[in-house]
N, C-alpha and C positions, 0 to 999 in steps of 0.2 A: 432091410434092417435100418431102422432110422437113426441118425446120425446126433450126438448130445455134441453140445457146445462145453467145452472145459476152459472154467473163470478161474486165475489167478488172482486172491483179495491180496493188495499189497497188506502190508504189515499197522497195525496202529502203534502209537507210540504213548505215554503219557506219567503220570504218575509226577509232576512234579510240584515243586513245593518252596516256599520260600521262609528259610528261616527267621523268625524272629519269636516275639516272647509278647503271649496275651495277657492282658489286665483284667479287670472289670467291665461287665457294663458295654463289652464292643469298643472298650480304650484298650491303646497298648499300656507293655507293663511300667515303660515310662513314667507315662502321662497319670496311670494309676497312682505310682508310687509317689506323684507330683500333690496328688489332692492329699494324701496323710497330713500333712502338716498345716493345710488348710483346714481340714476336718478338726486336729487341735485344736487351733483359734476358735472355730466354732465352737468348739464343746468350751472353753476355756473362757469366753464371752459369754457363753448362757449360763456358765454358773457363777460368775462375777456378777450376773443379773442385768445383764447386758443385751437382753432379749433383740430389741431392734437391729442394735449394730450385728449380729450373729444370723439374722433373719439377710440383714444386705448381703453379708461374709456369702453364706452359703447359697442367695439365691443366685450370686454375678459367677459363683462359682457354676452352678448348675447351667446355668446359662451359656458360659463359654463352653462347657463340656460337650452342652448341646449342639453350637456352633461347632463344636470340633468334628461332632458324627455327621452332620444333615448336610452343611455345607460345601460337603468333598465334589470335586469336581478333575474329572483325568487325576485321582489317587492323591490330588491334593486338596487340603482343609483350606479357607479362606484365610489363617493367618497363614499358612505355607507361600500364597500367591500375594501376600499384602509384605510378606520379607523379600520375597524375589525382585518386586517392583520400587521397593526400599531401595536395595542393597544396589538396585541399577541405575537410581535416581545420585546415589551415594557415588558410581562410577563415574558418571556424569560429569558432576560435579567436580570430580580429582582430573578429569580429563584421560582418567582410566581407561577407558572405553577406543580411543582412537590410537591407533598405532601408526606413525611416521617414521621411515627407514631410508636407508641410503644416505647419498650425501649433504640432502637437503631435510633429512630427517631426525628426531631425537636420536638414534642412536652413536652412542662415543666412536664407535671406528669408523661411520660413513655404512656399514654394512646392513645389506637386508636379512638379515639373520628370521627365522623364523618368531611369531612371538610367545607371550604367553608362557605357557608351563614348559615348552622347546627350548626355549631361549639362551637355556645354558647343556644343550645336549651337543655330544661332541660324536663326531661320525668317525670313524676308522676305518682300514681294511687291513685283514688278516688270512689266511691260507686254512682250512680243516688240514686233519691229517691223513687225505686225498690229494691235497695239494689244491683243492678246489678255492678260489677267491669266495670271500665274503663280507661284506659290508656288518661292521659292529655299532652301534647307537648306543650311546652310556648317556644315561641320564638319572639327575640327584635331586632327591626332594625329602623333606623332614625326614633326616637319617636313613632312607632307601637310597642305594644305590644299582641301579638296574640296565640292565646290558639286553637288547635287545638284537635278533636277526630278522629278516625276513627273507623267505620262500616263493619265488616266484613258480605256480601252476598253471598247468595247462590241457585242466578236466577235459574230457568226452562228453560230459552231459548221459543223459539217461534214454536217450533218443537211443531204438530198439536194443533195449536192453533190458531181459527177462529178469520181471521179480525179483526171482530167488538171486542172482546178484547182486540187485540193488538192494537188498535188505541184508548180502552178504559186505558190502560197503559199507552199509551204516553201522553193521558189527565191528569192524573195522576201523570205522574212524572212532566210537564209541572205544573200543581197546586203547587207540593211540591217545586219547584224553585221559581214560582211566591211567595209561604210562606217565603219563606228565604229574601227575600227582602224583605216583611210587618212584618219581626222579627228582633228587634232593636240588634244592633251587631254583624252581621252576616257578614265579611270580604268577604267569597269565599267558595267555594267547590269544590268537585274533584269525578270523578268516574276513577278507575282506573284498567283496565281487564288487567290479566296476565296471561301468557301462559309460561307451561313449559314442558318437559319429565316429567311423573309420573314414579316415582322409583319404587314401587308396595307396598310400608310397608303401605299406606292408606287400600289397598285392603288385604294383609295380615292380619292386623288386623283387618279386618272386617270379612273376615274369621276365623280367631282365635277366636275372640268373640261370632259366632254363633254358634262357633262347641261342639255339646255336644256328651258324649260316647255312648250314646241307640241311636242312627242317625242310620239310612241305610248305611249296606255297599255300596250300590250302590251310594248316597250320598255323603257316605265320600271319594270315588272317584271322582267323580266327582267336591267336591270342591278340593281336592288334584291336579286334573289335572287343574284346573283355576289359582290355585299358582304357577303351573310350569310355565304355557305358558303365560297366561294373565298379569302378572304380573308388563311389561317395555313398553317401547318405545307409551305408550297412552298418549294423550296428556291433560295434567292436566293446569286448570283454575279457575282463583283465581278472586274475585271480592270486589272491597273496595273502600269503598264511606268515604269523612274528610270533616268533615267542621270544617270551621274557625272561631273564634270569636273576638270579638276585645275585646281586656283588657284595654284598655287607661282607664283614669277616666272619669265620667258622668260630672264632674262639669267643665269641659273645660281646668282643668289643666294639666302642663305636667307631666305626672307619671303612675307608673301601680298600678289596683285594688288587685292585688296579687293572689298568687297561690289559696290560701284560700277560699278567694270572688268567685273567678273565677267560681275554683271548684263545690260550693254550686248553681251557679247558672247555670252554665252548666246542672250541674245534675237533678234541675229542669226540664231544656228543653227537658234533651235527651230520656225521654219516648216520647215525644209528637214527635218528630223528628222521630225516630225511626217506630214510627205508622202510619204516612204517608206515609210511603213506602211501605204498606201494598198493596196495587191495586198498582204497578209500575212494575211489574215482578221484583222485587227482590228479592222475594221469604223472607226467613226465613233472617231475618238481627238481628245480635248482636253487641254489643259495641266491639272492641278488648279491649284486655287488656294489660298493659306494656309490659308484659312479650314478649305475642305473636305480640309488634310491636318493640320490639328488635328484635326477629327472621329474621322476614320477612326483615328487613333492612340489617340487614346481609346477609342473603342471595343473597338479590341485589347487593352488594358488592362484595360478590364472590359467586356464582352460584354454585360453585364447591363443597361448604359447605351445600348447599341443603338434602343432603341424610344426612351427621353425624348430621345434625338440626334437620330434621324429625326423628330418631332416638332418640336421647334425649326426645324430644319433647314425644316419646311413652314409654319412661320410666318416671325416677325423672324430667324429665325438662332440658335446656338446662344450666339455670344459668348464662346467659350473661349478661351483663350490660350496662346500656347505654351508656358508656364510650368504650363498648368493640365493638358496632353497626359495625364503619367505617374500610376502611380499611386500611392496612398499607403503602403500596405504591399504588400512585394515581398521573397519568401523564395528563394534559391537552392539551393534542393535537392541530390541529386547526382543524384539521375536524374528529378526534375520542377520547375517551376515554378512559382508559386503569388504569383499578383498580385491586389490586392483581394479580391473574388466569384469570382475565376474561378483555374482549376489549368491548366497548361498544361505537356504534353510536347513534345520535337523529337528529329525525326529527320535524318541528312545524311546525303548520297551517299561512301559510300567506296571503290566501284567500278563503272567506268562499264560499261555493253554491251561485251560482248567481241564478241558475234556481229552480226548485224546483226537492223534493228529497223526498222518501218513510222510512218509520219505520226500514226498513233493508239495507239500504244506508252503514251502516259502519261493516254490518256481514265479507266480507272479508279480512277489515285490523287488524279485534278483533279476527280472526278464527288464531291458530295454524301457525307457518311456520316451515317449516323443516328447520336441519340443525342449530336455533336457540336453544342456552342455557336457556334464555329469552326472552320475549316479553313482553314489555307493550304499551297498550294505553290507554293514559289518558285526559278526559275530564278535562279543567280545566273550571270555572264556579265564577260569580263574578254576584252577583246580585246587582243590582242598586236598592239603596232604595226607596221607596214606596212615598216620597216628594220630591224626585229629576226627578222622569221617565218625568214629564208633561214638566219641561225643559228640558229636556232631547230632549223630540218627537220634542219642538216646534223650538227648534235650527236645529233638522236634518228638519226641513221643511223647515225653512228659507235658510239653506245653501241649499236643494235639488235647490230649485226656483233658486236663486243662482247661481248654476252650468247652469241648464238648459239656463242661460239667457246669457251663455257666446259664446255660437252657435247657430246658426240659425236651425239647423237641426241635434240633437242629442236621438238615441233613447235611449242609456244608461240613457243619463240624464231625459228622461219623466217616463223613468220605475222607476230610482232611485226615483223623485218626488210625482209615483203613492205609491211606498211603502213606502214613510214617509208620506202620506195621511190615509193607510189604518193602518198604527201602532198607528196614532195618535188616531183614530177611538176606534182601541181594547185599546188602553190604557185607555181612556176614561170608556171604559165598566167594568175597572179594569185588564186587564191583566197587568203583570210583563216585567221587561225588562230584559234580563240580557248577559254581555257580556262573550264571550266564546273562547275558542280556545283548539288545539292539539297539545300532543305531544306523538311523537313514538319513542319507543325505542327497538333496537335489538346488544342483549350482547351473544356477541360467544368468542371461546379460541383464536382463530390468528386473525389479522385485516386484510390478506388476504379475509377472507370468508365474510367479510363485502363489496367486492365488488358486488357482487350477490346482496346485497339487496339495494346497490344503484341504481339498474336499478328496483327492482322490488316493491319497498318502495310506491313511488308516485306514484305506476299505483294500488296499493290496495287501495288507496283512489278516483280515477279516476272515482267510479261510484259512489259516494256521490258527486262530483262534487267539491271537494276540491282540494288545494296546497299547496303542502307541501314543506319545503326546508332543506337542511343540517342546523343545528345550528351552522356553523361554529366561531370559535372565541369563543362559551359559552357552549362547548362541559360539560365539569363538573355542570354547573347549571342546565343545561336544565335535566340532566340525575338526578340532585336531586327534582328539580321540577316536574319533571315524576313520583315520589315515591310519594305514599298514609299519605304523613306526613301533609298534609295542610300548602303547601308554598304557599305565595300570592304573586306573584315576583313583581306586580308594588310597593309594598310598601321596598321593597330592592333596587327601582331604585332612582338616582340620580336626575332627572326629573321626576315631577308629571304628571297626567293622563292629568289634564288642559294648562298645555302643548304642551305634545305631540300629544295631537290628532292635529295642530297647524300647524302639520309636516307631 
């Protein structure tokens, strides 16, 4: 009898979609509603008899419009990248751009405080009501006031581990996102995988710790020779998940509920939190705590201080402070960043999967790279709450119809109109909506060595089907927004979300 081979297809994923609001012509509805008042002038000039000047009006109009379609380049039009290059020239200029800390630096207390949108975040520690410590991050920007934790895990990975599991994880983690959005004050979250050299004092001491004196001499060779050889150049990964909370008041006023409030009610949630990610391959996940989200912050600051961190770390501790996190010289470049010892580029997601995509879509750009000090990539995650998603679906079906009705023959636009059919469907059934994006970051000693991974950045995201771009012009945010601190950056923007999707 001959023997069939039985193939497990992992699962596809896909259907997603990015809110915003179509115009004319392939413009947003913006820039549409920008040209009405120009299109007056014009008519308004040729019946005053104004023929030439309404012929200029509407040609420089036509013209820019055109420049606004042809000219795009990584999802930006030529005035997008003629402002960013402005607005950096403008930093420059204010001496914006360079950050001096400690006691030979601008800052009033002599302290290296983190910079930037940080700068006024205040760290704490407070207990759940397990009695578990955990590290709180309050941080205030145009009338948001947000409290943030983080989650240290410690995945398995997918290494022999059947399908039907791993597509029961992503159900899973897929639940615990749709929960963050039916849980009142829930800002954002972040999953954020780090890659770096392991130094070997993790493995030393775990060594150290097993070794007893009645062991086999054969043994205690044999761990003797793992601490010579094993001990460097493996590459060590770190895994942390923040959410966000909103501290504003309940009663609609403007002010924050305080550290205190906060606290108490955090700690509430954070066993229930925490337990959810139990079926998500997260494996074993703890709260951090102050201490250990000073560290790791420093360390992303300078790289270089990794090993004398871990070291402390395996005695009394390091005793840093959150004042001490940031570092001391910080230059913002316009297409890298350069803190202390260490240089660091980012990249962000500027279009998501059009087609669809498998459970292991992003193993390449999360896997290790050589030649990096650092690597992160961070998921960042904003659920839409649970009485907004049904406006939500019914506006992307009105605009899908919409776009589709501006061409006689568009397959983008039936596809885009089929997937805001089948969202509105699952939303109905109760799924969650929520928006997402990437950023990548890679911190080496010279900005030489960052040209290598400008050619090789966006081709590790090439099989999830994403794009990615330089963050140029917001080189220092993007690389604080990359850290497991729970920044929410639309609420640090100048423009709100109802806005800009507009654009």
């Amino acid at each position: 009898m001959a023997q069939q081979e039985i193939r497990i297809e992992p699962n596809t994923f896909g259907n997603l979609t990015v809110p915003r609001r179509t115009g004319l012509l392939g413009l947003s509805m913006g820039h549409s509603l920008a040209l009405v008042p120009i299109i007056l002038i014009v008519i308004m000039l040729a019946v005053r008899g104004w023929i030439m000047a309404s012929l200029i009006v509407a040609g420089a109009t036509i013209l820019g419009a055109a420049l606004l379609l042809v000219t795009r380049k990584n999802g930006r039009s030529i005035y997008g990248r003629l402002m960013l290059r402005f607005a950096h020239r403008q930093r420059v200029k204010a001496n914006k751009h360079l950050y001096l800390a400690g006691p030979a630096g601008f800052t009033p207390d002599g302290q290296t405080r983190l910079p930037g949108l940080m700068a006024k975040s205040q760290l704490s520690e407070f207990a759940d009501s397990y009695g578990q410590p955990f590290g709180l991050i309050r941080l205030s920007s145009r009338g948001h006031h947000n409290y943030s934790v983080v989650l240290e895990c410690y995945p398995n990975g997918d290494s022999l581990v059947d399908q039907a599991d791993v597509d029961s994880q992503v159900a899973h983690w897929a639940a615990w996102l749709t929960q963050r959005g039916l849980d009142e004050g829930i800002r954002g979250a972040s999953v954020t995988i780090e890659s770096s050299q392991d130094s070997g004092l993790h493995l030393k001491k775990l060594l150290a710790d097993s070794f007893t004196e009645d062991a086999p001499d054969f043994a205690k060779q044999v761990m003797a020779r793992i601490a010579e050889t094993d001990n460097s150049d493996a590459p060590q990964l770190v895994a942390r998940i923040s959410v966000t909370f909103d501290g504003r008041r309940i009663d609609g006023k403007a002010g924050d509920r305080g550290m205190e409030e906060m606290a108490e009610e955090i700690g509430n949630k954070l066993p229930g939190i925490v337990s959810g990610l139990a079926n998500t391959g997260a494996g074993s996940v703890r709260p951090c705590t102050a201490q250990e989200i000073i560290d790791f912050t420093r360390i992303a600051y300078d790289p270089t201080t990794a090993t004398a961190v871990e070291e402390k770390q395996a005695e009394e501790g390091t005793g840093l402070r959150w004042e001490d996190a940031g570092p001391s010289f910080a230059l913002d470049a316009f297409d890298f960043y350069r803190h202390d010892r260490a240089v660091s580029k980012s990249w962000t997601m500027y279009e998501g999967p059009r087609g669809a995509f498998t459970s292991n879509a992003l193993a390449r750009v999360t896997a290790p790279s050589e030649g990096a000090l650092r690597k992160r990539v961070t998921l960042l995650y904003r659920p839409i709450p649970a009485d907004q998603t049904t406006t939500v679906v019914e506006n992307e079906q009105k605009d899908a119809m919409f776009s589709g009705s501006q061409q006689r023959v568009s397959v983008r636009a039936r596809q885009r109109l089929a997937a805001a059919q089948k969202t509105a469907q699952e939303e109905a059934l109760g799924s969650g909506l929520t928006r997402f994006g990437m950023i990548v970051t890679i911190s080496v000693r010279d900005p030489e060595e960052l040209r290598r991974f400008d050619r090789t950045v966006p081709g590790m995201v090439s099989h999830a089907k994403l794009r990615v771009r330089e963050a140029i012009g917001n080189q220092a945010v993007t690389f604080q927004a990359g850290l497991p601190l729970g920044m929410v950056l639309p609420d640090h923007m100048m423009i709100p979300d109802e806005i800009r999707t507009w654009f």
